[in-house]
C-alpha positions as CSV (number, residue, x, y, z in Angstrom):
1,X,0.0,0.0,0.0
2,X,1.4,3.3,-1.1
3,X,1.4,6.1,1.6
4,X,1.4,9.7,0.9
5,X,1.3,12.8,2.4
6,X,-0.9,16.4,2.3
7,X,2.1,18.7,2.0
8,X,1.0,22.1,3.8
9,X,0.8,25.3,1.6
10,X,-1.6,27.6,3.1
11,X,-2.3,29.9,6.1
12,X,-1.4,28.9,9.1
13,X,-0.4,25.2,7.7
14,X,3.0,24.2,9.7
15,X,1.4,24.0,12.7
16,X,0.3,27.9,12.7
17,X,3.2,29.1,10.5
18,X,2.5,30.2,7.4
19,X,5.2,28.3,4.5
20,X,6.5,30.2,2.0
21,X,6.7,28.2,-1.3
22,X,10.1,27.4,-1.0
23,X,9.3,25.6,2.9
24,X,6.6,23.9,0.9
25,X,9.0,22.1,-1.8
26,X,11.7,21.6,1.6
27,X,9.1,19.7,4.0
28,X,8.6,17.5,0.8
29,X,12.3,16.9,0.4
30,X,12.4,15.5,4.2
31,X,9.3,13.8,3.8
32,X,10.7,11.8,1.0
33,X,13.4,11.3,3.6
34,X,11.3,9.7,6.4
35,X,10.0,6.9,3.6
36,X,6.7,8.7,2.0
37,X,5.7,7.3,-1.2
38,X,3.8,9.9,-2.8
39,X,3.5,13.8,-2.0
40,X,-0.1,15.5,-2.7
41,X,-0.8,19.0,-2.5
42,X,-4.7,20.4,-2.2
43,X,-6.2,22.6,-5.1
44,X,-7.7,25.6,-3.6
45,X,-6.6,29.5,-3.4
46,X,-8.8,31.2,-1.2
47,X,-12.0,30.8,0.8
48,X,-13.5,31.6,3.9
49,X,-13.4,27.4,5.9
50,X,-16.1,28.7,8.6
51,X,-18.6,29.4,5.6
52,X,-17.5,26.3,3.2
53,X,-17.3,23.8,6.1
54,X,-21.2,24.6,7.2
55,X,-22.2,23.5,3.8
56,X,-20.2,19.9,4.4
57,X,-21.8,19.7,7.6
58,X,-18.9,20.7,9.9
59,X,-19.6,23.7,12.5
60,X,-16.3,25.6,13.1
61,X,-16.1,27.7,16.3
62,X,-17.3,30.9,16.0
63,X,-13.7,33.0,16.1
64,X,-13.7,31.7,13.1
65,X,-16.4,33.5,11.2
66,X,-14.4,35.7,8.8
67,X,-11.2,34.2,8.7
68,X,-9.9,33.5,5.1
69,X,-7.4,31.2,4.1
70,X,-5.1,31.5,1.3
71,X,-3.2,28.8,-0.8
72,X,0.2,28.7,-3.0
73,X,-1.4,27.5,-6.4
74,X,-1.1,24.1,-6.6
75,X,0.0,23.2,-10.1
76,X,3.0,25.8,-10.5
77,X,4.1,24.4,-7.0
78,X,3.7,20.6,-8.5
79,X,5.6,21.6,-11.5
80,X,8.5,22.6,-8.5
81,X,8.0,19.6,-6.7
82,X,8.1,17.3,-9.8
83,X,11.8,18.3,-10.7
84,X,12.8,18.9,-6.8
85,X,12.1,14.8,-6.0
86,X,13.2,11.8,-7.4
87,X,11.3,8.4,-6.5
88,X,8.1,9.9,-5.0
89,X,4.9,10.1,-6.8
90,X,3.1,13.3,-7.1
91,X,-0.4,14.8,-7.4
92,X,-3.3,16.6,-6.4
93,X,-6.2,15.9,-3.9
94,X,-8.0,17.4,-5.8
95,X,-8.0,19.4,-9.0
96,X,-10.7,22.0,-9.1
97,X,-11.5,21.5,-13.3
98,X,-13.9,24.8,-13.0
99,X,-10.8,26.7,-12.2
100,X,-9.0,25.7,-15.8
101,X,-9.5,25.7,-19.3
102,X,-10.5,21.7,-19.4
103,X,-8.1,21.6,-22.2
104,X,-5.5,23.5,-20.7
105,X,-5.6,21.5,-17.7
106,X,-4.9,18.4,-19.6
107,X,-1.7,20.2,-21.0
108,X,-0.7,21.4,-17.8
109,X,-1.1,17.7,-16.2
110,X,1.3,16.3,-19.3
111,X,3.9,18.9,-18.8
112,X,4.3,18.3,-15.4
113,X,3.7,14.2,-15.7
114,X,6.7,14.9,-18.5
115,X,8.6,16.6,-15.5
116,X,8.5,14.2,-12.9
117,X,9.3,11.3,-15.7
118,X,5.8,9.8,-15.2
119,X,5.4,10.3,-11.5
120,X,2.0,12.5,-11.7
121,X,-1.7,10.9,-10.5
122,X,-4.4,13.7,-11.8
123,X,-6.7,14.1,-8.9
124,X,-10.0,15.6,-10.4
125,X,-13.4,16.9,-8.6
126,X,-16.1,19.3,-9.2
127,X,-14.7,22.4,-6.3
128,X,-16.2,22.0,-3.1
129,X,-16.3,25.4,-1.1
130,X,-18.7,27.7,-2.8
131,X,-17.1,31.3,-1.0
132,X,-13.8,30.7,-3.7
133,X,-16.1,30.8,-6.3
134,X,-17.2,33.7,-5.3
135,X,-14.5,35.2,-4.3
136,X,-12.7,34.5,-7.7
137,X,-15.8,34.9,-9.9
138,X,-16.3,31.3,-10.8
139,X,-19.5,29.7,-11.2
140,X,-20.9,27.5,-8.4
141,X,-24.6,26.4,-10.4
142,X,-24.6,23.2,-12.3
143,X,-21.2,22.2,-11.1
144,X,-21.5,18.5,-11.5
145,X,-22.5,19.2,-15.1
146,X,-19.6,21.9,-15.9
147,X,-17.6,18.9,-14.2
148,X,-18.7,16.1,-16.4
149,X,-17.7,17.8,-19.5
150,X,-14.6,18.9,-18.3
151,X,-14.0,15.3,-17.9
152,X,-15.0,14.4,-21.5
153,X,-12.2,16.8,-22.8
154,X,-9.2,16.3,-20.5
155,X,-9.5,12.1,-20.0
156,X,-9.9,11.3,-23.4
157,X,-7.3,14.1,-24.4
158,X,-4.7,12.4,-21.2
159,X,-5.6,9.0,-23.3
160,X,-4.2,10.4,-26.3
161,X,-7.2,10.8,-28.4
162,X,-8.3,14.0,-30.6
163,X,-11.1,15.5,-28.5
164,X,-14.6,17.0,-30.6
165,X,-17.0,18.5,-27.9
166,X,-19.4,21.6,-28.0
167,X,-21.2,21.7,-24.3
168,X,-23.1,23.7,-22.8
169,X,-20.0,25.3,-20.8
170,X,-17.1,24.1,-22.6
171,X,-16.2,24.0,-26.3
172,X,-12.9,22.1,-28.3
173,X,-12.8,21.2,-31.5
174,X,-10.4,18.2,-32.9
175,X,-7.8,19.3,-30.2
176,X,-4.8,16.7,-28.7
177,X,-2.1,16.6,-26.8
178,X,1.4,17.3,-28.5
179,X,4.0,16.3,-27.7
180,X,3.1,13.3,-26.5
181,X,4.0,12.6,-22.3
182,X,6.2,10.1,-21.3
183,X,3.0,7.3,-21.0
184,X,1.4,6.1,-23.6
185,X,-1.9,5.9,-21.6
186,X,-1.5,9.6,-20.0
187,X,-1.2,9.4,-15.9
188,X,-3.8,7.9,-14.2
189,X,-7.1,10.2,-13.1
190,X,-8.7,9.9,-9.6
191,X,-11.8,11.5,-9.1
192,X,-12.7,12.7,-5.7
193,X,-15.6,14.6,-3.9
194,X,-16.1,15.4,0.3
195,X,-19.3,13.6,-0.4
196,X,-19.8,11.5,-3.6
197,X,-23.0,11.3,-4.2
198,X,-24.5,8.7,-6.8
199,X,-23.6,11.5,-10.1
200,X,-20.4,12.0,-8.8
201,X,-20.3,7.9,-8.1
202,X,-21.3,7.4,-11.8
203,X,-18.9,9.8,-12.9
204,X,-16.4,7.9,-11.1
205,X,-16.9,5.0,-12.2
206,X,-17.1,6.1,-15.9
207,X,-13.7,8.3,-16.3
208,X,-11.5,7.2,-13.6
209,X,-8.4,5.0,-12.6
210,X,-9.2,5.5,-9.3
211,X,-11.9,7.2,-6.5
212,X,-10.8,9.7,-3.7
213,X,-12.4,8.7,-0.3
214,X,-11.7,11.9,2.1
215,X,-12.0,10.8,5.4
216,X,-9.9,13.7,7.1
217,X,-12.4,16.1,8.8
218,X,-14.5,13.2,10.1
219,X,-13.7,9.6,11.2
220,X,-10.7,8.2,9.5
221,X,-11.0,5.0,11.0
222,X,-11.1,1.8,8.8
223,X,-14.8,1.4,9.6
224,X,-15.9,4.2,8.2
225,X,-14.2,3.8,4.7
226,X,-15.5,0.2,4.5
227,X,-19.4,1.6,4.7
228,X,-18.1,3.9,1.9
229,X,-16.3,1.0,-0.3
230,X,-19.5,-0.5,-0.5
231,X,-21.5,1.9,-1.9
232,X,-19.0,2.4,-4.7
233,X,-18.6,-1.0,-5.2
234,X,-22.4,-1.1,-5.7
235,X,-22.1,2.2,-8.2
236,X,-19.4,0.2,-10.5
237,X,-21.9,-3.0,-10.5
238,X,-25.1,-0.5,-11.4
239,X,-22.4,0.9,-14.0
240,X,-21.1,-2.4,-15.1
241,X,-17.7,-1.4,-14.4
242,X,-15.6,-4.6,-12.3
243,X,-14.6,-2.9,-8.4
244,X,-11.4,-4.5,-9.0
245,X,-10.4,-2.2,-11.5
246,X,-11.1,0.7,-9.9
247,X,-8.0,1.8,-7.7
248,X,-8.8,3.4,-3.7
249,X,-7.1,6.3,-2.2
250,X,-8.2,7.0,1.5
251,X,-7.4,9.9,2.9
252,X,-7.1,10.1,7.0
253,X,-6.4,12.7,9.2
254,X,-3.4,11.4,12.1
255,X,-2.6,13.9,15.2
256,X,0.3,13.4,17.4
257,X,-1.6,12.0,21.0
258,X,-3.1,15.4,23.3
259,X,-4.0,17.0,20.4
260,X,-6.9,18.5,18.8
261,X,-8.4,16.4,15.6
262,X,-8.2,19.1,12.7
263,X,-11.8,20.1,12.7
264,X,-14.7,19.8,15.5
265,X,-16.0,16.6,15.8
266,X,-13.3,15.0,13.9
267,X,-12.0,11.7,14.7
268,X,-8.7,11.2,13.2
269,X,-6.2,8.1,14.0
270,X,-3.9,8.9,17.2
271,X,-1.6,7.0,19.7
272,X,1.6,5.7,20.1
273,X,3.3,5.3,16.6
274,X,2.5,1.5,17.0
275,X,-0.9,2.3,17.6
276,X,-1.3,4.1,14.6
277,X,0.3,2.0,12.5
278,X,-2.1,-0.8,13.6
279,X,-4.8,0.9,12.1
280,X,-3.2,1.8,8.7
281,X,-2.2,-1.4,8.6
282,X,-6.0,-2.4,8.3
283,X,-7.1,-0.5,5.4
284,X,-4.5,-3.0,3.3
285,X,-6.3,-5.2,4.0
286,X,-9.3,-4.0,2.4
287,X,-6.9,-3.5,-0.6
288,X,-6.8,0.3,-0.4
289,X,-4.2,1.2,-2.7
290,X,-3.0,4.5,-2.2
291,X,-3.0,6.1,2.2
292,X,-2.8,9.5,2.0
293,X,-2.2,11.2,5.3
294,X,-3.3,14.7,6.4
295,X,-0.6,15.5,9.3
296,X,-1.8,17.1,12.9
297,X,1.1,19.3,13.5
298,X,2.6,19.4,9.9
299,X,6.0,20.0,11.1
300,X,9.1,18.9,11.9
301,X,7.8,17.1,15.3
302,X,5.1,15.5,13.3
303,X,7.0,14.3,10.7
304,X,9.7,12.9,12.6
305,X,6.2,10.6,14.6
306,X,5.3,10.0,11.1
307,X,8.5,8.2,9.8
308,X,8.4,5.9,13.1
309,X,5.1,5.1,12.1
310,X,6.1,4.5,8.6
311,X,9.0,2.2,10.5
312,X,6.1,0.3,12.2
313,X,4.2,-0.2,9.0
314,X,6.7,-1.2,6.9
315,X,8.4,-4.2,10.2
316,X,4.7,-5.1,9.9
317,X,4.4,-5.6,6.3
318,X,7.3,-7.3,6.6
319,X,6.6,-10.1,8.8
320,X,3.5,-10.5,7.0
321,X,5.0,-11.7,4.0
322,X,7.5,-14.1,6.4
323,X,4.8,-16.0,7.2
């Protein structure tokens, strides 16, 4: 099971230090270090979290009200990250399409796939906090359907194919990819959403390599993703799509024992860095193939706990396949 990492690049990220770009790129360079196997960053730029998080269903305390957050822009930081690592994969958790040209956006996912020598997973959704929208002058109506032809450009386009479509929001005409990346295929898609409901499951099931299961700012234990596996599992048999060829990415929240979960009411993973590991160590075996970790602090105390749990994971894994 690969696990990965949120890298922090916005307000207040590093454990209430704000990273400059450059700290973003270096807290990847010692992640790498401590044995991560993939590096994500998140695809927003600014937004108001007490507003957008009352939409999802997650009160914020009041101090909040007003606060805005801002983000370094997550695909000219990938493009940084992509030459500044080596082994890791990349990607992003997950791309905004309203925020991009759909055909652009497929462009910009080859150059930097070409970058990082055919390292990059394309994380796609339909935006999920309605204020940056606002705030940037991007629609928020019909998003599903601006997202679902943004998909029928930039997968087929990421395939290699010559794309024809004239939506209702987004036009090409006979357009492809040149030059060609370094995979024949394009890099795999992975379609997320905070809540997936059965438009965004169908959508999933149709254009992606994989689905995006973001278990952060609730309860990230294994329970709770297998009550969501099901219901995809059910979505690629109403579909006719095989489960088994649709890859999992889980994404958890893990805080460093006497700390606060990241949002109210949140129950992320915590303990001793065997403890923790003993629960990761579950969701392989419900085949999940990608962990992707949001850090509680993400800095240097947390990821210095985070490569003993990696340690654990890995002695456990080992055994494992000893016996």
């Amino acid at each position: 099971m690969n696990i990965g990492l949120i890298l922090p690049h916005w307000s207040g990220s590093m454990a209430g230090h704000t990273p400059t770009a450059t700290e973003t790129l270096a807290f990847g360079r010692e992640a790498q270090q401590v044995g991560v196997d993939s590096l994500w960053l998140t695809d927003h730029l600014y937004h108001e979290p007490f507003l957008d998080f009352l939409d999802h269903g997650y009160q914020l305390p009041t101090e909040h009200r007003g606060v805005r957050v801002g983000f370094w822009e997550s695909w000219t930081t990938l493009a940084a990250l992509a030459v500044d690592t080596a082994d890791v994969e990349i990607g992003t958790l997950v791309t905004n399409t309203a925020f991009r040209n759909p055909a652009l956006l497929a462009s910009m996912a080859a150059t930097v796939d070409s970058l990082s020598k055919g390292r990059l997973t394309v994380g796609l959704g339909a935006g999920d906090f309605r204020s940056e929208h606002m705030f940037h002058g991007y629609p928020w109506e019909r998003r599903i359907g601006r997202f679902e032809e943004a998909l029928r450009i930039i997968v087929p386009m990421l395939r290699g194919e010559r794309v024809t479509v004239d939506g209702d929001f987004y036009h090409s005409q006979d357009v492809e990819l040149l030059p060609e990346g370094p995979r024949k295929n394009g890099p795999p898609v992975l379609i997320g959403s905070m809540r997936g409901g059965p438009r965004m499951k169908r959508l999933t099931v149709q254009y992606g390599d994989g689905w995006s299961c973001w278990l952060a700012f609730e309860d990230s234990h294994v329970e709770n993703y297998a009550a969501r596996l099901q219901g995809m599992q059910e979505a690629c048999e109403q579909h006719g799509r095989d489960p088994e060829t649709l890859a999992g990415n889980v994404t958890i929240g893990i805080t460093l024992p006497g700390l606060d979960g990241l949002v109210p009411g949140a129950s992320p993973i915590t303990g001793s860095a065997n403890d923790v590991a003993e629960q990761i160590s579950r969701y392989a075996e419900l085949d999940v193939d990608r962990l992707t970790v949001y850090l509680h602090p993400c800095n240097e105390a947390g990821l210095e706990w985070l490569g003993e749990i990696l340690s654990q994971v890995q002695r456990r894994s080992t055994v494992k396949a000893a016996h």
